[in-house]
C-alpha positions in Angstrom: 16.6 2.3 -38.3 13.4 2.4 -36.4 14.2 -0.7 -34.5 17.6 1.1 -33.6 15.9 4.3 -32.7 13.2 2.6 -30.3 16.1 0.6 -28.1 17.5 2.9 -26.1 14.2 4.2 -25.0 12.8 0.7 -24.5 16.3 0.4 -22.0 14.8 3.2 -20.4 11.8 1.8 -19.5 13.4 -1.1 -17.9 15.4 0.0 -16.1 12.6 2.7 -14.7 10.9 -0.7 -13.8 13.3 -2.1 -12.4 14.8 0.8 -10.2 11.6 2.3 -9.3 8.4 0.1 -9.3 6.7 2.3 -7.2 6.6 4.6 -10.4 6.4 2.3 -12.3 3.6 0.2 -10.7 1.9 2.2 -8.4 1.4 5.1 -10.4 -2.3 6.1 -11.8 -3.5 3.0 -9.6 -5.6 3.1 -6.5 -4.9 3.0 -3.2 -7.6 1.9 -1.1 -7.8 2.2 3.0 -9.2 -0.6 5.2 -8.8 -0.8 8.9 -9.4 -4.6 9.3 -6.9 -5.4 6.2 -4.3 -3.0 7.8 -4.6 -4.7 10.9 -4.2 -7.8 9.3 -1.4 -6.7 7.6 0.0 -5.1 10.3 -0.6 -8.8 12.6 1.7 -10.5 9.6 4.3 -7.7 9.3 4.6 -6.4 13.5 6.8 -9.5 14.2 9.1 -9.1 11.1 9.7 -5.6 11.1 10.8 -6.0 15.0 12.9 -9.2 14.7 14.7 -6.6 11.8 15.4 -3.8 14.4 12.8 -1.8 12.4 10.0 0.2 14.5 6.7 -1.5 13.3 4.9 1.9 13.2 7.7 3.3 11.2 7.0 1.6 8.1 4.4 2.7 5.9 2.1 -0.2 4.2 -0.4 0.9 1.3 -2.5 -1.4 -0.5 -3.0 -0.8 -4.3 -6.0 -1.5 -5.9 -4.4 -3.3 -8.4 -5.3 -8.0 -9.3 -2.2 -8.9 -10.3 0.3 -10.1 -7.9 2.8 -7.6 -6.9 4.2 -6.3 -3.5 7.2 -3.6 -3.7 9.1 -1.4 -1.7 9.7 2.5 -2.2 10.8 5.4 -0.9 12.8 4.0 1.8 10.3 2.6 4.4 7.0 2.2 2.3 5.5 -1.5 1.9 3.0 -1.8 -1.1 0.9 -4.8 -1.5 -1.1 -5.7 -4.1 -5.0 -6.4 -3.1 -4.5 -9.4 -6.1 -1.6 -10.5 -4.2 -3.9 -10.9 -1.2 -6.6 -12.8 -2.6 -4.5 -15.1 -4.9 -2.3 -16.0 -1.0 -3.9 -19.2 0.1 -2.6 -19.1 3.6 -0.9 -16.1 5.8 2.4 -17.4 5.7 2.6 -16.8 1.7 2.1 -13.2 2.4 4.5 -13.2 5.4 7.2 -14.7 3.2 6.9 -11.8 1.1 6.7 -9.2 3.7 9.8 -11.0 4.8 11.5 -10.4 1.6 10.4 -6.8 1.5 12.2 -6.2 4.2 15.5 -8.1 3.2 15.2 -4.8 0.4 14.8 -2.2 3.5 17.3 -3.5 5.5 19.7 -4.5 3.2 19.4 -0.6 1.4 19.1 -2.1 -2.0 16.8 1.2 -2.6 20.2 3.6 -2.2 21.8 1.0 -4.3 19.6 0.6 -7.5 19.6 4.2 -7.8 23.3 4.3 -8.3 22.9 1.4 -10.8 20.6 3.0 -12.6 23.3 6.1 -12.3 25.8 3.6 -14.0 23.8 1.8 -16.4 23.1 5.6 -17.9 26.7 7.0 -17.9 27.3 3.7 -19.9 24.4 4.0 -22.2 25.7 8.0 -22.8 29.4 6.6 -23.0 28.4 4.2 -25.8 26.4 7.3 -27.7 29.5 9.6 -27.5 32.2 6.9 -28.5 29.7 5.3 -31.1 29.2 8.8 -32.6 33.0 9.0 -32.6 33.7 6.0 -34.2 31.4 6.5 -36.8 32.9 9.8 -37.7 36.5 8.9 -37.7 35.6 6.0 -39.9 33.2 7.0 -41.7 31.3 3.6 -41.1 27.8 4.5 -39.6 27.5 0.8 -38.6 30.9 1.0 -36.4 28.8 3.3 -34.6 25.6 1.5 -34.1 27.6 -1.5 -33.3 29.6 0.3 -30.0 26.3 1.8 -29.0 24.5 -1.3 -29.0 27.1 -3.1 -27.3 27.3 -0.2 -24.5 23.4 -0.7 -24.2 23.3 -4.6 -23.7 26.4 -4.1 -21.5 24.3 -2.1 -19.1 21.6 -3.3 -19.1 23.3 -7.1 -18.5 24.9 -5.3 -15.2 21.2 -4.1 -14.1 19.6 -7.5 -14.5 22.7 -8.9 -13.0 22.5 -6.4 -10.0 18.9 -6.9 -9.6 19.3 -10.5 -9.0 22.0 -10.1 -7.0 19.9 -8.4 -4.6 16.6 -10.6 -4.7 19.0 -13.5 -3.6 20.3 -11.2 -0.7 16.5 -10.2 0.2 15.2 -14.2 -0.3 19.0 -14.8 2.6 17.7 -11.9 5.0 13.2 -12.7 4.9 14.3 -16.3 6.0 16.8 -15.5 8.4 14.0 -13.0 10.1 11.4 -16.0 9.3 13.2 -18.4 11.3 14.1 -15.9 14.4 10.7 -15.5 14.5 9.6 -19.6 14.3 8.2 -19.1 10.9 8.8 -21.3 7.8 9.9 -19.8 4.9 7.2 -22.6 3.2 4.9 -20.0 2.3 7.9 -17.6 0.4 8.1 -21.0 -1.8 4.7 -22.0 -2.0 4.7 -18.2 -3.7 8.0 -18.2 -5.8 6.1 -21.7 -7.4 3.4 -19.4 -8.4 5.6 -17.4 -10.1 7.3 -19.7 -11.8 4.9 -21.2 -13.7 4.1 -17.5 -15.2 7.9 -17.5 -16.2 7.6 -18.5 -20.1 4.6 -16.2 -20.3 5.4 -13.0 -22.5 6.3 -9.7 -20.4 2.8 -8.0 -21.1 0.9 -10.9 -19.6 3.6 -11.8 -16.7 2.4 -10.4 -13.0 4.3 -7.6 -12.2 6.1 -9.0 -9.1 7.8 -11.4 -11.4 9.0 -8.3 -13.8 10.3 -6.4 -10.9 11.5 -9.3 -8.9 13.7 -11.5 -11.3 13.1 -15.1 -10.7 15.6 -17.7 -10.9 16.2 -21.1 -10.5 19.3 -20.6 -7.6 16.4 -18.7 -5.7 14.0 -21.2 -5.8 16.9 -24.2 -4.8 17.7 -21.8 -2.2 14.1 -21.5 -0.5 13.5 -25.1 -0.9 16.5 -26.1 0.6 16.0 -23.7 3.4 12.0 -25.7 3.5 13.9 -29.2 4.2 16.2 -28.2 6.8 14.2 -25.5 8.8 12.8 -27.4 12.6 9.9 -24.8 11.6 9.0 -26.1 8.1 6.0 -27.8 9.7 5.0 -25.9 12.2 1.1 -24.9 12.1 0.0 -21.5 11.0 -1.4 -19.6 14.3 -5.3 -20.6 13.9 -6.1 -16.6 14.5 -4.1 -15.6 11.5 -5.7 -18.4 9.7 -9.2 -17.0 10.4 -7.9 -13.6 9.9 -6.7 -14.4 6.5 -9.8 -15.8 5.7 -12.0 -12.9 6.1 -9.6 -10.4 4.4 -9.7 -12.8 1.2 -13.6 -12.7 1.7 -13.7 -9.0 2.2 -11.6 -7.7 -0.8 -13.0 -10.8 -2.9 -16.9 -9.0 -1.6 -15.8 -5.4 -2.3 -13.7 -5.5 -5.9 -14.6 -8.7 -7.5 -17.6 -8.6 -9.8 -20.8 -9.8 -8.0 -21.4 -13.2 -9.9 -17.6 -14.4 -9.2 -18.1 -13.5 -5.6 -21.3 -15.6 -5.0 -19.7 -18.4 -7.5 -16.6 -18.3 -4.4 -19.2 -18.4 -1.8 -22.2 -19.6 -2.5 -25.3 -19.9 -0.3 -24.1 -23.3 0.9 -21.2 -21.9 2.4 -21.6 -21.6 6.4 -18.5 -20.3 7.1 -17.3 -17.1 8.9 -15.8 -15.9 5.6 -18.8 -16.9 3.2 -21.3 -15.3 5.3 -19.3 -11.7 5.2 -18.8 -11.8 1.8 -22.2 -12.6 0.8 -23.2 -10.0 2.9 -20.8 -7.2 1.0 -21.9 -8.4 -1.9 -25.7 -7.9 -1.4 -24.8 -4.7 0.5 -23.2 -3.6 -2.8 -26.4 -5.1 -5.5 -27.8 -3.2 -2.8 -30.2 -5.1 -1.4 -29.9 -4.4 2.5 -33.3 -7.1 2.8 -30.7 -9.6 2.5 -27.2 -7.8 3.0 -28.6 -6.8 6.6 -29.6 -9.9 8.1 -26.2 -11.7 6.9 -24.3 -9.3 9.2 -26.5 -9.0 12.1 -26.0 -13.2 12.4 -22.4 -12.5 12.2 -22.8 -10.0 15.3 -25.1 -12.5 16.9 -22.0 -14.9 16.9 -19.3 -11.9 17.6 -21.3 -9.6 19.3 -17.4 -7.9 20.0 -16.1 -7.7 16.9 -15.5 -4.3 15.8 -15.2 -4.5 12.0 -18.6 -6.3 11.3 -19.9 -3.5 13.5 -18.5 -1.1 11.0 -19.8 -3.1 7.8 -23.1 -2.6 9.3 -22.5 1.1 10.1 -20.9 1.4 6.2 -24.6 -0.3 4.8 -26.8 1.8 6.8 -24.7 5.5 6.3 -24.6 5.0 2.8 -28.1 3.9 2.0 -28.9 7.0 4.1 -29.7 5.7 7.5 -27.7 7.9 9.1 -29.8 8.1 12.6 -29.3 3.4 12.6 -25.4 3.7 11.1 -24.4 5.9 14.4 -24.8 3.4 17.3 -23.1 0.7 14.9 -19.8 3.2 14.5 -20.0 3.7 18.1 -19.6 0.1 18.6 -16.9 0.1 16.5 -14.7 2.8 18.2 -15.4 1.7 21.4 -14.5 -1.7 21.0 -11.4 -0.9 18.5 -10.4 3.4 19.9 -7.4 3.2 18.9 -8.2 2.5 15.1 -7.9 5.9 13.2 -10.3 4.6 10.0 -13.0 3.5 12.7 -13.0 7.0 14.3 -12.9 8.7 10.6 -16.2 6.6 10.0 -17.7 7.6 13.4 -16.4 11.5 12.9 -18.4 11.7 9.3 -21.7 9.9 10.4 -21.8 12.3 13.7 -21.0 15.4 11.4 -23.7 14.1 8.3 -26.2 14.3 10.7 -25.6 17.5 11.5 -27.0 17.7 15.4 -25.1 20.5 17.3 -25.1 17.6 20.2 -22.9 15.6 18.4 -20.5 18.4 17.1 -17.9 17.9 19.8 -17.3 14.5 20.3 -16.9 14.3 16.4 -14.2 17.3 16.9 -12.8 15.1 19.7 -13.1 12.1 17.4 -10.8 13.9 14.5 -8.1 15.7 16.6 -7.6 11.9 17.9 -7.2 10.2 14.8 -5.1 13.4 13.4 -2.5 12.7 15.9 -2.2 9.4 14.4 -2.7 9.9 10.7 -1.5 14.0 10.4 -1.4 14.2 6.5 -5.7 12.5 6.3 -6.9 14.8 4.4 -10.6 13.8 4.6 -10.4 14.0 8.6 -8.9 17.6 8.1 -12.1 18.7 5.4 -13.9 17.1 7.8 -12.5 18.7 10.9 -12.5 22.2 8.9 -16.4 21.3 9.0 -16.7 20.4 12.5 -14.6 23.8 13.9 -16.8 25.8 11.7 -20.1 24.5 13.0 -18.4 25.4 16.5 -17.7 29.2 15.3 -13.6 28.8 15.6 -12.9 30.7 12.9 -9.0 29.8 13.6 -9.0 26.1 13.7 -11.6 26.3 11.0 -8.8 28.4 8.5 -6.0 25.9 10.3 -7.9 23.0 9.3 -8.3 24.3 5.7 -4.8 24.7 5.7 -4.2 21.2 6.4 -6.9 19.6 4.1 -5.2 22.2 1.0 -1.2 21.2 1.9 -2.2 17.0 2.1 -3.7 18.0 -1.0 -0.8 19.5 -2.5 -2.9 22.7 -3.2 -0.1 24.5 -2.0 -1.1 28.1 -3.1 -4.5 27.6 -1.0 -2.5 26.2 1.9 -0.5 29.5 2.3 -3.5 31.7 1.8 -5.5 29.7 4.8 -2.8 29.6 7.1 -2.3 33.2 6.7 -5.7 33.8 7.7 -5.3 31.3 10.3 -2.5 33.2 11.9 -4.1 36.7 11.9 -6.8 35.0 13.8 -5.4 32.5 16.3 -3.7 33.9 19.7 0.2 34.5 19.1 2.2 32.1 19.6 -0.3 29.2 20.9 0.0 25.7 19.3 -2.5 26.5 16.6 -0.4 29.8 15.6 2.9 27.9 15.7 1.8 25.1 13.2 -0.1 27.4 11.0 3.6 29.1 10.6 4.6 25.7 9.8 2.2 25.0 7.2 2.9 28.2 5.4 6.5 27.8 5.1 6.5 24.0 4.6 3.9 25.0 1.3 6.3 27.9 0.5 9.4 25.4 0.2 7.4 22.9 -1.6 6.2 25.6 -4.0 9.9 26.6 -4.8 11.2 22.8 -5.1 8.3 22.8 -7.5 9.6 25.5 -9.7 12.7 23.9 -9.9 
């Protein structure tokens, strides 16, 4: 009986998996920000998303915390990458072919889709409950029951699976069709599904989770590489800048999240390159030993005296070893040579606002109302920006800001209560007053969905 009593719910969880990874996966992990990763990501994805008829800027792309290998799509336009899936890539086009795939999902609307499976694959689940309960009572065989509601059970969950493959073949059809328009192999989507397939006679627990959510089969893999020996762009060479750009975001997430002794065993002193050196130089930074982190990046600078993101490593060592008055000409840099980068601004905004000098108060206001346009729901930049009107005296824009940081929070009863105060404040019917009516009624209908 317990066996029978734990099914259905393990069903459950499947199909929750299956239908939803973003639950499923993302959930309780971290998402971390980066703004040479996202450009990176954004270099691989730009070309795809356009060649799809999608606005590049419309889709969302979040990086999860997270080694294993897994990349997902939810919630309609939202990308989510594994940073284990990054590292483990050994060229760009491997994480291309994925974001290729990806958006086979989006454009194809297998999201609408798998929700009404999962509608289905319930009603039959419930259906085989009420007619197994039926049975049993009219015969007065418990095990006629059992029997109906297990069938009903593997019946839906064979039309999931079924479903689910169904539409990783469609995605694998649409990534290399966008692939191609765009003079890209599909090589690196293989070189990727072979990675998979080797995990595929490992038990579920220990499988990656891109090859749980992502059935693999063997039609898929006979697809790609048949796609690989007739495609005029199988062997076309990677672009040399997204080779070098892959390279450092490997070296960077391998510096920042893998334990210290597996990064230097990666890249040891020996190792000259562009991608050992930054690395090595994250990884001292994070020992901390800025005796050695320190001159690692100022030789990198001495080589790419315009590069904005080594400009910001060096910023990120000073600031938070408490150099404040040395981290502020490096962030500078960094804006100046990268303004439009919302993260790079962020970093400049909280160094100019740390070290508290009234000179400095209104270009790091200037700083945050810029990158607020771009990224409206940061709720850092809006603490941050609450700070920086406060410091000014404008007790509006101050209570506004508040607002902000409380509703990107989800602290929706704060949110109301600030943009209140906001409004009794602000002149009528200005900008300010308009979107601090906004705020309280947007946290006013999120309150009551909430209740629901």
């Amino acid at each position: 009986m317990l066996a029978r009593t734990i099914r259905p719910i393990a069903l459950l969880l499947l199909i929750f998996a299956l239908l939803h990874p973003a639950g499923a996966e993302a959930q309780g992990r971290r998402l971390i920000r980066d703004a040479e990763i996202e450009d990176t990501i954004r270099a691989y994805a730009a070309p795809i998303f356009q060649q799809a008829g999608l606005q590049p800027q419309g889709i969302d792309i979040y990086l999860i915390q997270d080694r294993s290998l897994n990349a997902f799509v939810s919630g309609g336009r939202k990308i989510f990458i594994h940073t284990g899936l990054l590292t483990r890539a050994e060229s760009p086009l491997q994480v291309i072919g994925v974001i290729a795939h990806e958006t086979g999902h989006i454009i194809g609307g297998h999201l609408v889709g798998r929700r009404q499976e999962m509608k289905n694959a319930q009603i039959t689940t419930w259906a085989s409950y009420v007619l197994g309960i039926g049975a049993a009572i009219a015969s007065g065989q418990p095990g006629a029951g059992v029997a109906i509601i297990s069938g009903g059970q593997d019946l839906a969950l064979k039309g999931l699976l079924a479903y689910s493959r169904g539409q990783e073949q469609a995605a694998d059809q649409a990534g290399v069709r966008l692939l191609d328009a765009n003079g890209m192999s599909a090589r690196g989507l293989l070189d990727f599904m072979r990675i998979l397939e080797g995990q595929e006679i490992l038990l579920s627990s220990n499988q990656d989770p891109y090859l749980r959510t992502h059935p693999l089969t063997q039609d898929r893999i006979a697809f790609l590489k048949d796609v690989v020996q007739k495609s005029r762009f199988s062997n076309s060479p990677e672009p040399p800048v997204l080779v070098a750009a892959h390279a450092r975001m490997r070296a960077k997430l391998i510096g920042f999240l893998q334990p210290l002794p597996r990064v230097f065993r990666y890249f040891p002193d020996t190792d000259n390159s562009v991608a050992g050196r930054y690395a090595r130089a994250i990884a001292y930074y994070r020992r901390p030993n800025l005796r050695k982190a320190l001159p690692l990046i100022d030789g990198l600078l001495s080589d790419f005296p315009t590069d904005p993101f080594f400009h910001e490593l060096k910023g990120q060592m000073l600031f938070e070893n408490g150099r404040l008055a040395e981290a502020l000409p490096a962030y500078e840099a960094a804006v100046e040579l990268r303004p439009r980068s919302a993260l790079l601004r962020l970093g400049l905004a909280q160094v100019q606002i740390e070290l508290n000098d009234p000179q400095l108060n209104d270009s790091a206001a200037e700083n945050l109302e810029i990158l607020l346009q771009r990224e409206p729901s940061n709720s850092f930049a809006w603490r941050l920006s609450a700070t920086a009107y406060g410091r000014r005296g404008d007790k509006g824009m101050t209570a506004l800001s508040l607002a902000e940081y409380a509703l990107a929070r989800g602290s929706l009863g704060e949110a109301r209560q600030q943009s209140v105060r906001a409004q009794k404040i602000l002149a009528e019917y200005s900008p300010a007053w308009l979107r601090a009516q906004d705020v309280e009624n947007l946290a006013q209908r999120r309150q009551k969905k909430r209740k629901q």
